[in-house]
C-alpha positions in Angstrom: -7.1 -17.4 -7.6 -3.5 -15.5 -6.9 -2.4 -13.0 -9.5 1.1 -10.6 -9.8 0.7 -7.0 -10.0 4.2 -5.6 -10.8 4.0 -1.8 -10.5 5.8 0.4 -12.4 8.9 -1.9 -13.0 10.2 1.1 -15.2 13.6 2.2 -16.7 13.0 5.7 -15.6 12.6 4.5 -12.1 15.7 2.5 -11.8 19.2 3.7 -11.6 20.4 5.9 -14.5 16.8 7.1 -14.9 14.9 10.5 -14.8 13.2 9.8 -11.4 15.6 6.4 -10.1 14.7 4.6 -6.9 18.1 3.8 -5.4 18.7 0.5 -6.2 15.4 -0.2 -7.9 16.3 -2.3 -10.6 18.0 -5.3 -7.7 14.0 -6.4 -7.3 14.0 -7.0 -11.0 15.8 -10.4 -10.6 13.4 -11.4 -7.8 10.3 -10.7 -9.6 11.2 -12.2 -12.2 11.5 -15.8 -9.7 8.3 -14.9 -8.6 6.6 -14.9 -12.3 6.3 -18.7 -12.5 4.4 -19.1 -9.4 1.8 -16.7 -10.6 -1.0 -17.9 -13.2 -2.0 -14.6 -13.7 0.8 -11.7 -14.2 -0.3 -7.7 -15.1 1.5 -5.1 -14.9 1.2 -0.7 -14.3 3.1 1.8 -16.1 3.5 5.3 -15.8 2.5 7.1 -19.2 2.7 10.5 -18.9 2.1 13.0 -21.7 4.8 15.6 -22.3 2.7 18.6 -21.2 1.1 17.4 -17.8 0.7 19.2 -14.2 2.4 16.0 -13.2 5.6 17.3 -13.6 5.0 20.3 -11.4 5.8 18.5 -8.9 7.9 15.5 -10.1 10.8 15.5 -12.6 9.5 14.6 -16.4 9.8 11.0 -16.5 7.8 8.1 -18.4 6.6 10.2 -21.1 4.8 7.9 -23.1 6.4 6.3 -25.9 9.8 6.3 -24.6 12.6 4.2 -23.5 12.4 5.7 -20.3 8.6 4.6 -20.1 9.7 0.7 -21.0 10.3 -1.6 -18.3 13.2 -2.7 -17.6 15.2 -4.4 -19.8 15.9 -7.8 -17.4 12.7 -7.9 -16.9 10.8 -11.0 -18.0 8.4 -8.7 -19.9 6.8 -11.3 -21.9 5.0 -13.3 -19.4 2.8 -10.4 -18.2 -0.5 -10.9 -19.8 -2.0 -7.1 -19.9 -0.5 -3.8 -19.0 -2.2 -1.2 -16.9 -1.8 2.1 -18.1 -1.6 5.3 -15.5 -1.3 9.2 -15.6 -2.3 9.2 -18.9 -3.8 12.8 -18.9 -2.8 16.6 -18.1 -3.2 15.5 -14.4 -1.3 15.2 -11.0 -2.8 11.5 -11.1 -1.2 8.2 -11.7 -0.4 7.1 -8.2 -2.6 3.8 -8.2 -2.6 1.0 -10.8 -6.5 1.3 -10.3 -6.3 4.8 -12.0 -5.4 2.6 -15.2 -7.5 4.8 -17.9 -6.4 1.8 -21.1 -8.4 -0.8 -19.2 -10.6 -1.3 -16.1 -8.7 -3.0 -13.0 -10.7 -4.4 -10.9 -12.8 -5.6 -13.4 -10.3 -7.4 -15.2 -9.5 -8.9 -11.7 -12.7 -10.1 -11.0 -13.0 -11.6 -14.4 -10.3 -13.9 -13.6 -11.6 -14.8 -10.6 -8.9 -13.2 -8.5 -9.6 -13.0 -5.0 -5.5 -12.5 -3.5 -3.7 -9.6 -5.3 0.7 -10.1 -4.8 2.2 -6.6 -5.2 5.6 -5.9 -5.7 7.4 -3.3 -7.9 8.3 0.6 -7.4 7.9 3.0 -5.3 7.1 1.7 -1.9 6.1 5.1 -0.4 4.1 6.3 -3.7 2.9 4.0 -6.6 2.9 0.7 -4.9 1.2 1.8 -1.6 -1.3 3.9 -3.8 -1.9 0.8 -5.1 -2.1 -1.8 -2.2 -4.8 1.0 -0.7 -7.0 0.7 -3.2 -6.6 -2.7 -3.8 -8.0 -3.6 -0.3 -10.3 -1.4 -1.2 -11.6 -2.9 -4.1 -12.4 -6.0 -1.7 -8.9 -8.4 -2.8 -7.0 -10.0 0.1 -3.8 -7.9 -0.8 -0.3 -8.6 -0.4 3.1 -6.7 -0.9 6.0 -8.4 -1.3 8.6 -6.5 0.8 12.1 -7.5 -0.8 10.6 -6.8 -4.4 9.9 -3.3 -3.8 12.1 -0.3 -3.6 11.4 3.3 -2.0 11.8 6.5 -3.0 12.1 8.0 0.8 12.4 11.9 0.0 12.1 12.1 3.4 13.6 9.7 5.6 11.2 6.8 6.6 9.3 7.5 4.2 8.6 3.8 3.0 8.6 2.7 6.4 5.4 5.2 7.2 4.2 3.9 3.9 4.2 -0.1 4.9 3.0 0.8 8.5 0.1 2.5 6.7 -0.6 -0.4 4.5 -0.3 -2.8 7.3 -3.3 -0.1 8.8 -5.6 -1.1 6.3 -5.6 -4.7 6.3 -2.1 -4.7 4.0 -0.2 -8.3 4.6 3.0 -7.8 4.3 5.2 -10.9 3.0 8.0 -12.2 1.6 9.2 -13.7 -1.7 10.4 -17.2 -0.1 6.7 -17.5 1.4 4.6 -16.1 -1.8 6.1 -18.6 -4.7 3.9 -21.5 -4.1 3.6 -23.8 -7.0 0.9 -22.7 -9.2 -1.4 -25.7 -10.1 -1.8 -26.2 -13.9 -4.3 -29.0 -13.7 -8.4 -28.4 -12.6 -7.6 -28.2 -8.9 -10.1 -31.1 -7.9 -8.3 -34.2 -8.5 -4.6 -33.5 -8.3 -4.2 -34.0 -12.4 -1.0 -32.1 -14.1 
């Protein structure tokens, strides 16, 4: 069993937002090709509350509640079946969609019998390899979809140190045109519709 993991697909993360990824929201279209080919879609978000430690170190962005929490707007928000939420508390936390404090990850995962994890989403270099990491840790054959993800790159090559770290720890690394298999809707031992 294949599921989506779509991290952080925020406005506040895409251009015009408190903390933007250049060019963030172009991946939105793509993911959104990749949601049919996915019988299981969740989703992370950032949900900060105004007074955290976070923000020490980051601009306030994603307080929770707000429109610059939401995901984006062209985003096919409706097919996602649960939503991950992360950085809930007065903490410099948040990174990884397994820090989820609403509902239990991998144990959701597992539930549904999902064995390959499909990551795509935003920020290459922070959220989304925090998330890969642990997801390969957690024991799913993990995947990030490379042209539906954006970096933040404070420094230069920064998401480029990110995916070669990724890659270090058992990380594939693919594309949309190879991940959007059709999704069988029948009981997969017979060939029924």
């Amino acid at each position: 069993m294949k599921a989506l993991l779509i991290v952080d697909l925020q406005n506040d993360f895409c251009p015009g937002g408190a903390l933007a990824v250049k060019e963030g929201d172009l991946i939105v279209p793509v993911v959104n090709q990749l949601m049919p080919h996915f019988s299981l879609i969740v989703a992370s978000m950032d949900w900060h509350p105004r007074n955290s430690i976070h923000f020490e170190k980051w601009p306030v962005h994603c307080l929770q509640h707000s429109e610059g929490a939401a995901f984006h707007h062209d985003l096919n928000s409706e097919r996602i079946e649960k939503v991950f939420l992360k950085g809930t508390q007065n903490l410099d936390d948040g990174y990884s969609a397994f820090e989820a404090t609403n509902f239990n990850l991998p144990e959701y995962l597992n539930n549904h019998d999902v064995t390959d994890l499909y990551i795509c989403g935003l920020a290459t270099d922070y959220c989304v390899k925090a998330t890969a990491l642990d997801a390969q840790k957690h024991g799913f054959n993990t995947f990030v979809i490379t042209d539906a993800i954006r970096g933040v790159d404070v420094h230069a090559g920064d998401s480029d140190w990110a995916l070669e770290e990724m890659i270090l720890a058992g990380v594939i690394l693919t594309h949309s045109s190879a991940s959007i298999t059709p999704v069988s809707r029948g009981c997969g031992c017979c060939g029924c519709s």
